[in-house]
C-alpha positions, -999 to 999 in steps of 0.1 A, spaced: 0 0 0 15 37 -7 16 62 15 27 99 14 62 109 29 61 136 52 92 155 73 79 171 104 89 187 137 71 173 165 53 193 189 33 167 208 40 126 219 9 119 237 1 88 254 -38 72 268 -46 68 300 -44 32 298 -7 39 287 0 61 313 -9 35 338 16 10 321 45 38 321 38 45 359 39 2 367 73 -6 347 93 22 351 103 41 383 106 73 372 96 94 337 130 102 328 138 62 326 109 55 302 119 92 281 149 74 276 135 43 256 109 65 242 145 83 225 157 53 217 128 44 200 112 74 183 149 90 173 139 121 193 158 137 216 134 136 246 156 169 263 138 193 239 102 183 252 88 188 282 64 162 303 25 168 310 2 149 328 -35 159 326 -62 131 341 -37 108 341 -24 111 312 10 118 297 23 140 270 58 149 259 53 187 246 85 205 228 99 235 242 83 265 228 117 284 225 123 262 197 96 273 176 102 306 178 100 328 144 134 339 141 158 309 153 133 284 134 136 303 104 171 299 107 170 261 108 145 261 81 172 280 61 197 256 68 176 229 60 161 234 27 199 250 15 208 213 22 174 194 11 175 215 -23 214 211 -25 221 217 -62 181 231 -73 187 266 -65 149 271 -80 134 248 -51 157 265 -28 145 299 -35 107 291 -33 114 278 -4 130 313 8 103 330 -5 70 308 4 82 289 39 111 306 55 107 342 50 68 344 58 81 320 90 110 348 101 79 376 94 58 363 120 58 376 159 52 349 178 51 308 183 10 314 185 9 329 149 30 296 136 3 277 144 -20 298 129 4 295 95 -16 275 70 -28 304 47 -14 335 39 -36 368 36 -56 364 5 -70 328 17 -43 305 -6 -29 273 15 10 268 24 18 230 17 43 238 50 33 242 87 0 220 83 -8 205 113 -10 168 116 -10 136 135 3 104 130 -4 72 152 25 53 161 17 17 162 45 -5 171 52 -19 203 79 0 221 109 -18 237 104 -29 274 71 -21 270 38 -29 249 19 3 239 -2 -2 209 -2 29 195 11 67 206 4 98 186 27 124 175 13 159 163 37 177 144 42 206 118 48 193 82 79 212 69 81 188 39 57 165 16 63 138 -14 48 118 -34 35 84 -24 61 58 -12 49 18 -22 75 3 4 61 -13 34 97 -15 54 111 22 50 115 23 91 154 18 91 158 39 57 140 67 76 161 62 111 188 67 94 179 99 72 164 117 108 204 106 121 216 122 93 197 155 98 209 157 134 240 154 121 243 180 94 224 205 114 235 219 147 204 239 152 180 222 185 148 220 158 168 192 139 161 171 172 130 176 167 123 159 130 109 126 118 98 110 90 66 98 84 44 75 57 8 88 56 -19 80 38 
C-alpha cells in the first residue's frame, strides 16, 4: 500500500490513560521511560517537556524552539541542504516557507500559519497527527500519537519496510544541522 512521505517537527508525543498506567507500573521514574521512548522514536526527549492531565502523559516540545526567528534559521539551513544543487526549489522555499516563518511575531501565529492573507494554503506548517503503532521496547503500547508541523511533503512511497531507511535519514539530519529543531524531526508514511 502507498503512502505519502512527510518531514515534520514534533510538537506533541501523547500517550492514553491506559498507557500512562503501564508507564507508571514498569518504570520508576519518567526520565527512565523518556529514555526508551528516544531510543525508539529517534527524538531527543531533552527538547520536550512532560505533562500529565487526568492521568495522562504528554511529551510537549519547548516552545523556544519554535520561535520565528531561530526556526527560520533552521529552516534556512535545512532546505539549503534538502534542495542542494536546485537553486529554484531552494529559492521558493525562501520565499513561500522561510521568509513568511521569520515575518511572524510569535510561536501562537505559527500555528495559525496555513494560509497567507488572500485565503491560498501553504503546503508547509500543516498540522498533523500520525499514530505510532509498534510496540515499544520494554514495554507494549499499541499505538502513541505524535502531532507535528509538516515542513516537507512527497509523493507516495509503495515500500512497506522504510523504518530503518528513515532512522537513518532523521540521524543524518541531526547530524548535518547543529540547530535544537533538527532534534526535533521525523519522517513519516501517511496516507
Amino acid at each position: 500500500m502507498g503512502a505519502y512521505i512527510h518531514i515534520g517537527l514534533v510538537t506533541k508525543i501523547s500517550f492514553s490513560k491506559k498507557d500512562s498506567d503501564k508507564i507508571n507500573n514498569i518504570f520508576s521514574n519518567i526520565d527512565d521511560f523518556k529514555s526508551v521512548l528516544e531510543k525508539d522514536t529517534n527524538l531527543s526527549m531533552q527538547y520536550f517537556e512532560v505533562n500529565e492531565i487526568d492521568g495522562a502523559y504528554s511529551f510537549e516540545v519547548q516552545k523556544t524552539l519554535l520561535e520565528p526567528s531561530p526556526l527560520a534559521n533552521f529552516l534556512a539551513d535545512f532546505f539549503e541542504f534538502y534542495y542542494f544543487g536546485e537553486p529554484k526549489l531552494f529559492e521558493y522555499a525562501q520565499n513561500e516557507i522561510i521568509a513568511p516563518v521569520a515575518a511572524l511575531t510569535s510561536v501562537d501565529d505559527l500555528f495559525g500559519y496555513t494560509h497567507d492573507d488572500k485565503g491560498n494554503y501553504f503546503r508547509a506548517f500543516k498540522r498533523e497527527s500520525y499514530l505510532h503503532h509498534r510496540k515499544l521496547p520494554e514495554i507494549y503500547i499499541e499505538r502513541f500519537k505524535f502531532d507535528y508541523l509538516l515542513i516537507e511533503h512527497h509523493g507516495k512511497a509503495w515500500l512497506e519496510t522504510y523504518e530503518p531507511f528513515f532512522s537513518y535519514i532523521e540521524r543524518l539530519i541531526r547530524l548535518k544541522h547543529s540547530q535544537s529543531q533538527a532534534n526535533l524531526v521525523k519522517l513519516f508514511l501517511d496516507e
